[in-house]
C-alpha positions as CSV (number, residue, x, y, z in Angstrom):
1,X,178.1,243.3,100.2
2,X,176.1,245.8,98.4
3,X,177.5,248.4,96.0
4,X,176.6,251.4,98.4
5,X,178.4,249.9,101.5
6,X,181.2,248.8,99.2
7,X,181.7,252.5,97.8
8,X,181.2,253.9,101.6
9,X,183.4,251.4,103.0
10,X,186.4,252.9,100.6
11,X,185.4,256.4,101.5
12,X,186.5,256.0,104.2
13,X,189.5,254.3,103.9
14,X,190.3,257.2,101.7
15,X,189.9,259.2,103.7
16,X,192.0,258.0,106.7
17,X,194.8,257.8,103.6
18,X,194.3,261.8,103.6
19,X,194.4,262.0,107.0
20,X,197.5,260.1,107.6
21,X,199.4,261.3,104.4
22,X,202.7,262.3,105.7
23,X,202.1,265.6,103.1
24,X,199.3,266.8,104.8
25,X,196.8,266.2,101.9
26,X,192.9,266.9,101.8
27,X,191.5,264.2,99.6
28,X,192.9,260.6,98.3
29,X,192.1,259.1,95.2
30,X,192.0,255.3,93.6
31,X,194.6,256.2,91.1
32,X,196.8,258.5,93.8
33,X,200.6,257.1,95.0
34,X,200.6,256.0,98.1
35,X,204.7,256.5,98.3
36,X,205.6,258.8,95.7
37,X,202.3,261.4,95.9
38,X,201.5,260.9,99.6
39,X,204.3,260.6,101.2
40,X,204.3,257.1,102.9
41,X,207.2,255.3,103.7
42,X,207.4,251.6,104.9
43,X,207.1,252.7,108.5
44,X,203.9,255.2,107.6
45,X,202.5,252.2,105.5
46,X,203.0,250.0,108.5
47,X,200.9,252.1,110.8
48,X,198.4,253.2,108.3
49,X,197.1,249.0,108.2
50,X,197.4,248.9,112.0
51,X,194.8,251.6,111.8
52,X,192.7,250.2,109.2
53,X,192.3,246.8,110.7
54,X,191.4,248.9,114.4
55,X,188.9,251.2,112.2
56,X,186.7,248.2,110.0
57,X,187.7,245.6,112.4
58,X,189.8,243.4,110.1
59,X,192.1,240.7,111.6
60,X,196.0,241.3,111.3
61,X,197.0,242.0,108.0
62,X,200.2,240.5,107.1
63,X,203.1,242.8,106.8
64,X,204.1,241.5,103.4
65,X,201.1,242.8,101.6
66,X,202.4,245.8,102.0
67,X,205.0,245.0,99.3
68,X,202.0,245.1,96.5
69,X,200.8,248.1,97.8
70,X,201.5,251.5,95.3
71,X,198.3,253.1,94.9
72,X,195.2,254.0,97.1
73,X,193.2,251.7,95.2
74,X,195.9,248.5,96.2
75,X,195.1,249.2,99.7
76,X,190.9,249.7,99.1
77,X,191.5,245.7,97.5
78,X,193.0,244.7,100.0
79,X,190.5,246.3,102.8
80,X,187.7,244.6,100.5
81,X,189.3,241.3,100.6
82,X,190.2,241.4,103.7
83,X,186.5,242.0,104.6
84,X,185.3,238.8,103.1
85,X,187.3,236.8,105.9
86,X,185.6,238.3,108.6
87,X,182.8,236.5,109.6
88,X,179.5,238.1,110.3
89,X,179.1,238.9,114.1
């Protein structure tokens, strides 16, 4: 994966952090709270991997990584590594 897609790829999941924040914020960062300075709760988290694995095409993303996740950056490593498992169409 090249450094470009990689950086576009987490854009974009950014992004769709912002959009679902439960506060209503305009931009996400790496280093941003996911629970404390967004607003998610377990149930917001939930749907906010649904959507990602819809949106980049990722298989089912087990529920219980959701218990390592506390910053935006968490979720962009596990997106990336998630990636790496799909195989190339």
């Amino acid at each position: 994966m090249s450094p470009g897609f990689e950086s576009s790829e987490m854009a974009a999941v950014r992004a769709l952090v912002a959009e679902m924040s439960p506060l209503g914020i305009a931009e996400a960062e790496p280093h941003t709270a996911l629970v404390a300075e967004l607003g998610f709760d377990s149930l917001g988290l939930v749907e906010l991997l649904i959507v990602i694995e819809d949106r980049f095409g990722l298989p089912p993303l087990d529920d219980r990584e959701l218990l390592g996740l506390e910053r935006v950056a968490d979720l962009e490593a596990l997106v990336l590594a998630a990636q790496s498992q799909v195989p190339l169409r």
